[in-house]
OpenMM code with the backbone's topology and positions (N, CA, C; nanometers):
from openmm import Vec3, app, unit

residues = "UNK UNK UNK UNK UNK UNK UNK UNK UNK UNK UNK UNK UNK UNK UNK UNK UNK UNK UNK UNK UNK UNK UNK UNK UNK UNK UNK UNK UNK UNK UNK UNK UNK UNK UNK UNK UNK UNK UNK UNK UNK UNK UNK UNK UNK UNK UNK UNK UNK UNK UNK UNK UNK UNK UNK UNK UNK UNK UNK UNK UNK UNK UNK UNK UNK UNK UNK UNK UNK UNK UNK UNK UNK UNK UNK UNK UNK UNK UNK UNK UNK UNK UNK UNK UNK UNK UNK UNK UNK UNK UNK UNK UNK UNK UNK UNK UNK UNK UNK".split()
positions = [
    Vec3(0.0500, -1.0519, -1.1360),
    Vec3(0.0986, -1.0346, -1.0010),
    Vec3(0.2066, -1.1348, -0.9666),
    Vec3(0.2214, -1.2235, -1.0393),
    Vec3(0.3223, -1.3534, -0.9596),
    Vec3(0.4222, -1.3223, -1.1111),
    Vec3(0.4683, -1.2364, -1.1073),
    Vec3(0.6286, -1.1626, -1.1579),
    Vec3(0.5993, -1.1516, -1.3367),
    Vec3(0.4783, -1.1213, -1.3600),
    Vec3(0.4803, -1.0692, -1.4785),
    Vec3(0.4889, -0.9341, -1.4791),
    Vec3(0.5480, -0.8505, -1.5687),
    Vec3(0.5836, -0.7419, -1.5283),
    Vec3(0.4171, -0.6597, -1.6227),
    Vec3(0.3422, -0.7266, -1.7002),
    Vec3(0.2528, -0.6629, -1.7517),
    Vec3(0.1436, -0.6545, -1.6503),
    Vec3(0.1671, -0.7606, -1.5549),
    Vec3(0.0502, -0.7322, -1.4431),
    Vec3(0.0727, -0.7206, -1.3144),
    Vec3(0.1582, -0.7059, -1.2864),
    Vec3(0.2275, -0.6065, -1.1681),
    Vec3(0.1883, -0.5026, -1.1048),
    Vec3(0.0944, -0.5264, -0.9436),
    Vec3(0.0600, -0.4334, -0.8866),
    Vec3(0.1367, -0.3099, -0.8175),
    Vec3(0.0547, -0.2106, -0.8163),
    Vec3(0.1330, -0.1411, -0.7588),
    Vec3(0.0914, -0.0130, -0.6438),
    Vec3(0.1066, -0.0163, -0.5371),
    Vec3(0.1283, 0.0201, -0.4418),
    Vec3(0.1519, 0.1315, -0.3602),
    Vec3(0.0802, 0.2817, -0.3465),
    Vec3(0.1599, 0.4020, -0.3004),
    Vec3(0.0950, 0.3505, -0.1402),
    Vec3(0.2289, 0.3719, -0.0996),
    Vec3(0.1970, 0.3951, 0.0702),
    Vec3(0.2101, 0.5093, 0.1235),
    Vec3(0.1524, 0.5654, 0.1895),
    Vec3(0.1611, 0.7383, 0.2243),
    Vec3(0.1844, 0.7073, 0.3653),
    Vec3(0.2436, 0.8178, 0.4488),
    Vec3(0.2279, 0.8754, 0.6001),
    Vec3(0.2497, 0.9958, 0.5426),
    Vec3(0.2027, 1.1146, 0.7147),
    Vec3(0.2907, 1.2074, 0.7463),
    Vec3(0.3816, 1.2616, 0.6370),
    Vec3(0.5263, 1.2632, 0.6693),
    Vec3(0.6369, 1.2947, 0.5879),
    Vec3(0.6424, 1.2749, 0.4762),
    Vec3(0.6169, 1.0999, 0.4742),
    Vec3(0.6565, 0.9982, 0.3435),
    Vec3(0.7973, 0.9536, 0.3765),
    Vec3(0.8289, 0.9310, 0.5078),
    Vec3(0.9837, 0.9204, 0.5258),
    Vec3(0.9931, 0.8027, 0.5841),
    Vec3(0.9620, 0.8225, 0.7571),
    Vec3(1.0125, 0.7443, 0.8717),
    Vec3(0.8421, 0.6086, 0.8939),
    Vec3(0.7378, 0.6317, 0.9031),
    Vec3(0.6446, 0.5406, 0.9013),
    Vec3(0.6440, 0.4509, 0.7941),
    Vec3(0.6055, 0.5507, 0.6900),
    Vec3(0.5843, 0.4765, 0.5100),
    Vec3(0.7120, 0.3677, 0.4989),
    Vec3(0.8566, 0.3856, 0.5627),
    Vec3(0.9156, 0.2935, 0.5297),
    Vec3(0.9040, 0.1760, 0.6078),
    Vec3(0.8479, 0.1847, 0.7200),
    Vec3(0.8083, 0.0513, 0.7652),
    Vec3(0.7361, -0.0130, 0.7606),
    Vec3(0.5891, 0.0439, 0.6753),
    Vec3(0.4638, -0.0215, 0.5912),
    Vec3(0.5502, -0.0613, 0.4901),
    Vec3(0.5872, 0.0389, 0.4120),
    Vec3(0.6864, -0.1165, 0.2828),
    Vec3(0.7228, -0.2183, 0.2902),
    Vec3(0.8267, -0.2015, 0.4274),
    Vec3(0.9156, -0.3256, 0.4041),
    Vec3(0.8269, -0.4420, 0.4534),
    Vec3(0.7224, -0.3893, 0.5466),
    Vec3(0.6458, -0.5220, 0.6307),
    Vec3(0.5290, -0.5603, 0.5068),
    Vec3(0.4636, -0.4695, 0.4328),
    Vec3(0.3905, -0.5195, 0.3661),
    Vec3(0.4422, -0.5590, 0.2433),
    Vec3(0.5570, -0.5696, 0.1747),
    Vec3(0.6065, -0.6284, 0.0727),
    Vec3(0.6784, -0.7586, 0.1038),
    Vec3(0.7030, -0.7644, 0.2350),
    Vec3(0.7539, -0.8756, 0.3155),
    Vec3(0.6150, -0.9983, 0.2934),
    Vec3(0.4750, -0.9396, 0.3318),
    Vec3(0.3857, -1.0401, 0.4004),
    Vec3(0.3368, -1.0756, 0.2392),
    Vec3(0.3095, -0.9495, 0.1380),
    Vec3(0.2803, -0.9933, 0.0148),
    Vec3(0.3482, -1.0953, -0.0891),
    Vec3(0.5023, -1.0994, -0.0208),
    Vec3(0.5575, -1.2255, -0.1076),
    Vec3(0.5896, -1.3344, -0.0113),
    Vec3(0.5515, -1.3756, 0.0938),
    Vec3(0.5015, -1.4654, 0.1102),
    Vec3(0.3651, -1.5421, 0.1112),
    Vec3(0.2821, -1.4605, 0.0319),
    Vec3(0.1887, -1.4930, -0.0626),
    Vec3(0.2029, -1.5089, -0.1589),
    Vec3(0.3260, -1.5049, -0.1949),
    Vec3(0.3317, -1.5003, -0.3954),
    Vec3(0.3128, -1.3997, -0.4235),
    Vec3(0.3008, -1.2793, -0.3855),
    Vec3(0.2383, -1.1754, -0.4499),
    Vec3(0.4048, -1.0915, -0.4492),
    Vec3(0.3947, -1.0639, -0.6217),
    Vec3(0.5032, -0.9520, -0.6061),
    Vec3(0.4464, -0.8180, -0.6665),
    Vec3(0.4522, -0.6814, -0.5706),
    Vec3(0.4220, -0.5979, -0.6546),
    Vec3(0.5353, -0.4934, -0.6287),
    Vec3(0.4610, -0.3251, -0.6654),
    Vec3(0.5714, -0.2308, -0.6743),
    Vec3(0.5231, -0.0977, -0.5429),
    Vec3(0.5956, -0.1296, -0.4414),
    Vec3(0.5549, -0.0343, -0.3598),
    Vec3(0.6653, 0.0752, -0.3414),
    Vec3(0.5624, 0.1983, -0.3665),
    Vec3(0.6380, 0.3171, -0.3500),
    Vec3(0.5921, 0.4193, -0.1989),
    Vec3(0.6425, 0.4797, -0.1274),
    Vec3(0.5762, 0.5976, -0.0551),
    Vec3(0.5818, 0.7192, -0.0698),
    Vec3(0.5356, 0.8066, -0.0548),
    Vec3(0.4830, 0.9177, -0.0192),
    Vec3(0.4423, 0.9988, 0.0748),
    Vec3(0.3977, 1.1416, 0.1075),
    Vec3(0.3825, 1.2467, 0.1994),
    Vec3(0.1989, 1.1968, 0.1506),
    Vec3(0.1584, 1.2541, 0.2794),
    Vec3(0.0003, 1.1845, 0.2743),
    Vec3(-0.0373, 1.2920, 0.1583),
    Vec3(0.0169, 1.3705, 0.1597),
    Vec3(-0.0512, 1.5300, 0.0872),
    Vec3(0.0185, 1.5521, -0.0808),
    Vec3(0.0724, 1.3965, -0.1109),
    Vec3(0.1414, 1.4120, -0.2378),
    Vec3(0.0306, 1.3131, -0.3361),
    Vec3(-0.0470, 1.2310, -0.2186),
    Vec3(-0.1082, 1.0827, -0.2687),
    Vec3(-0.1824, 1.1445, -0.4116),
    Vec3(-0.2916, 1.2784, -0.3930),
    Vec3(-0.3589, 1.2966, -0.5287),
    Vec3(-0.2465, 1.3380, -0.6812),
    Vec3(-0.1343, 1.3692, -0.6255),
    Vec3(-0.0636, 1.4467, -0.7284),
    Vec3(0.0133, 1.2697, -0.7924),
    Vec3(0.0289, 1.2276, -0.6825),
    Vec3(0.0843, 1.0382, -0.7267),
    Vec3(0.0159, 0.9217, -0.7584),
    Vec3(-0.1310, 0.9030, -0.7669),
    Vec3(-0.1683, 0.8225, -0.7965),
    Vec3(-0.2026, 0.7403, -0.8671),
    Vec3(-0.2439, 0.8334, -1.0402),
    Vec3(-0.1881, 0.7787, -1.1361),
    Vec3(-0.1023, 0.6732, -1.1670),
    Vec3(-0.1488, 0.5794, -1.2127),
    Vec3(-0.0420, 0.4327, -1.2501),
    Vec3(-0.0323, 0.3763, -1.0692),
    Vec3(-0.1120, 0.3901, -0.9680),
    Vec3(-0.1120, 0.3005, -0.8328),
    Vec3(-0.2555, 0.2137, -0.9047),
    Vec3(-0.2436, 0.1518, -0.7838),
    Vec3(-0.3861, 0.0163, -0.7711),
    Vec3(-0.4551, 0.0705, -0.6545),
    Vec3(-0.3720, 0.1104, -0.5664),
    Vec3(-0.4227, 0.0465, -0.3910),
    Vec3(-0.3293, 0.2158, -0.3353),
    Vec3(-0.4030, 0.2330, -0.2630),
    Vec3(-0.3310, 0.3423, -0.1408),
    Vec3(-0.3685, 0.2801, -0.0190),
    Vec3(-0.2413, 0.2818, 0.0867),
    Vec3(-0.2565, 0.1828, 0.2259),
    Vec3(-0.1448, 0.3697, 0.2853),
    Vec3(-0.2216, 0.3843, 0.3875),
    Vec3(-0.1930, 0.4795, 0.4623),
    Vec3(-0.2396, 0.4717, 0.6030),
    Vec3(-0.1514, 0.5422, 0.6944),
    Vec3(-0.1237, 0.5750, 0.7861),
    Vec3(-0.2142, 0.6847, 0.8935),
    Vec3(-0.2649, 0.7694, 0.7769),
    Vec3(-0.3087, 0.8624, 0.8193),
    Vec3(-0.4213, 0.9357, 0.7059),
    Vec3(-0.4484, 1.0560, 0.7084),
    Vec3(-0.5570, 1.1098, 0.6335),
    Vec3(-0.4938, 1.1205, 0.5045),
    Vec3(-0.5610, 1.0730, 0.3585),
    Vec3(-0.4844, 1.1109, 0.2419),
    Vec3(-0.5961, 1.2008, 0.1659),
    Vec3(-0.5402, 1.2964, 0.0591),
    Vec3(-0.6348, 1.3438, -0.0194),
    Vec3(-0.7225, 1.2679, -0.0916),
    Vec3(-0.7479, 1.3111, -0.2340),
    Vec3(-0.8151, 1.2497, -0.3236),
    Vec3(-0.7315, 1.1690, -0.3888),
    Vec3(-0.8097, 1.0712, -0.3798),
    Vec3(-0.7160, 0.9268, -0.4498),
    Vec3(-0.7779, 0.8740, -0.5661),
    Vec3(-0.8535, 0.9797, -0.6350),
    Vec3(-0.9306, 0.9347, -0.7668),
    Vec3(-1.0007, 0.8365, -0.8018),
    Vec3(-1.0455, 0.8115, -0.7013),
    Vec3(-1.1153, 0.6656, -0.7159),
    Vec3(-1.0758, 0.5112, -0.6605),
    Vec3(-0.9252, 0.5374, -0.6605),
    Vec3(-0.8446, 0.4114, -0.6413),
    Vec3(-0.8785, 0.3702, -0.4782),
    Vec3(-0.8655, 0.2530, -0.4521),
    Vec3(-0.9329, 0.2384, -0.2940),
    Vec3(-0.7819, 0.2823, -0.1729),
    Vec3(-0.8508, 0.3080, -0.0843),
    Vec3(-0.7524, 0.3803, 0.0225),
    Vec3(-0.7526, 0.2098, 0.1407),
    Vec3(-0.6637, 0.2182, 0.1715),
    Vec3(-0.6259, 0.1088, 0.3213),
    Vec3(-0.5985, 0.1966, 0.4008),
    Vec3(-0.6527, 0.2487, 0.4843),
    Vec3(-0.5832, 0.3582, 0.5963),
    Vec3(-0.5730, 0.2286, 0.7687),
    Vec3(-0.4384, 0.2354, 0.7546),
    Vec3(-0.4020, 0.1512, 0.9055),
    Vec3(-0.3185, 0.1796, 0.9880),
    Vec3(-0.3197, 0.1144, 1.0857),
    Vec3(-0.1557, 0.1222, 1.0958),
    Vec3(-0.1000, -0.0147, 1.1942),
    Vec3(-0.1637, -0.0947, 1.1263),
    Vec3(-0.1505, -0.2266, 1.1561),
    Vec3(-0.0257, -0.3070, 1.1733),
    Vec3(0.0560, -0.2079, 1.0430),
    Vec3(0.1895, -0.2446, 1.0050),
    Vec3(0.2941, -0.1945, 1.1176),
    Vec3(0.2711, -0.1086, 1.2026),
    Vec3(0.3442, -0.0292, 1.2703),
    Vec3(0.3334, -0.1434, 1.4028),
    Vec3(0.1839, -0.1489, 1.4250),
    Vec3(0.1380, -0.2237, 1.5807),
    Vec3(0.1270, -0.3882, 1.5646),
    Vec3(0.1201, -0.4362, 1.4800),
    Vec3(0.0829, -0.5735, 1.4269),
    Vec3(-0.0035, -0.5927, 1.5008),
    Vec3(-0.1080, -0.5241, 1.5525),
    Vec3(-0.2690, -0.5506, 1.5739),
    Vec3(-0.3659, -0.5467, 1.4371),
    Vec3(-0.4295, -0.6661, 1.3991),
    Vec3(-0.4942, -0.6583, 1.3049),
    Vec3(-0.4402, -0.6848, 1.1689),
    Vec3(-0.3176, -0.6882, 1.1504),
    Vec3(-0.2337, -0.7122, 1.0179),
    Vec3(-0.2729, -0.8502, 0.9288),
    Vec3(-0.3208, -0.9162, 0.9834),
    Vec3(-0.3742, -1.0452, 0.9184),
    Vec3(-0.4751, -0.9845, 0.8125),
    Vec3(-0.5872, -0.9244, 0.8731),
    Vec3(-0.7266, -0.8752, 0.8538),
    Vec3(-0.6913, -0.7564, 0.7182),
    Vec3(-0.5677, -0.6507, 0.7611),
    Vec3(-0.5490, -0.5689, 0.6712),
    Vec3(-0.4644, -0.6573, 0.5161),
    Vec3(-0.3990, -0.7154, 0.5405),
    Vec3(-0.3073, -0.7656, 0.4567),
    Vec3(-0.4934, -0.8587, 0.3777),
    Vec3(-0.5247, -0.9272, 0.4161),
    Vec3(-0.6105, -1.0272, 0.3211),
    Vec3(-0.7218, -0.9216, 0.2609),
    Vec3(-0.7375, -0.8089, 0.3046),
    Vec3(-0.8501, -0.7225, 0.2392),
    Vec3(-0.7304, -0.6278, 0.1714),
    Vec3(-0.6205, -0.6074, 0.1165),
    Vec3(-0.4854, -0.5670, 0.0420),
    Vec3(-0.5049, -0.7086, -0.0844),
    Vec3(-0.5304, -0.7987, -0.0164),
    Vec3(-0.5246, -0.9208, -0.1329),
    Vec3(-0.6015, -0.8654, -0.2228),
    Vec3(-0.7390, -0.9325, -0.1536),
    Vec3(-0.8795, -0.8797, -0.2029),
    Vec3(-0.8564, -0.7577, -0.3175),
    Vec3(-0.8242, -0.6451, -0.2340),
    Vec3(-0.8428, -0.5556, -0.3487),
    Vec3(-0.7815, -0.5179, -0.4528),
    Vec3(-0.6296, -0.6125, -0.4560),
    Vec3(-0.5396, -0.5868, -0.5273),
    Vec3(-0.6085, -0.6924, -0.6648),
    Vec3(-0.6837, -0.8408, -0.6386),
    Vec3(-0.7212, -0.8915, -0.7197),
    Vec3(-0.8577, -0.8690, -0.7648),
    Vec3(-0.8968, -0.7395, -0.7559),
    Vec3(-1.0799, -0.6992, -0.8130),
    Vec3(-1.0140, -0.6619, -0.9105),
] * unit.nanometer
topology = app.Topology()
chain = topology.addChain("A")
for resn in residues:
    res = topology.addResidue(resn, chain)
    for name in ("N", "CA", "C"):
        topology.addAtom(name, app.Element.getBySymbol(name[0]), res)
């Protein structure tokens, strides 16, 4: 996670579209993750693409309802949008990025 590229997390963020929300969970949560040291690879998505994309993710952090995420753990918030609670979401994003 701290810029090896063999252990490099990675990240689908879903909303809605996959357009106009998802890009402002990126930029804020790739923002708060490297000022943790943490560098990973965040991509987004349409909430309804997450089962067909998840493969090769760690973590799904969404906005809204996502399909099947195969197991991989879901963050559903929108903490990033309201910055109510973003502390709380971001350190349980730590958490699960390092199980």
């Amino acid at each position: 996670m701290l810029g090896d590229s063999w252990s490099v997390k990675k990240i689908l963020v879903a909303c809605g579209s996959g357009i106009a929300t998802s890009t402002v969970v990126v930029q804020k949560l790739g923002e708060l993750l490297r000022a943790r040291g943490l560098f990973v690879r965040i991509e987004q998505c349409k909430a309804s693409e997450v089962e067909s994309k998840i493969s090769g993710f760690d973590l799904v952090v969404s906005t809204t309802e996502v399909g099947d995420s195969k197991g991989k753990p879901i963050v559903r918030t929108v903490s990033f949008l309201t910055g109510i609670g973003i502390d709380k979401d971001i350190e349980r994003i730590v958490k699960l990025l390092s199980a």
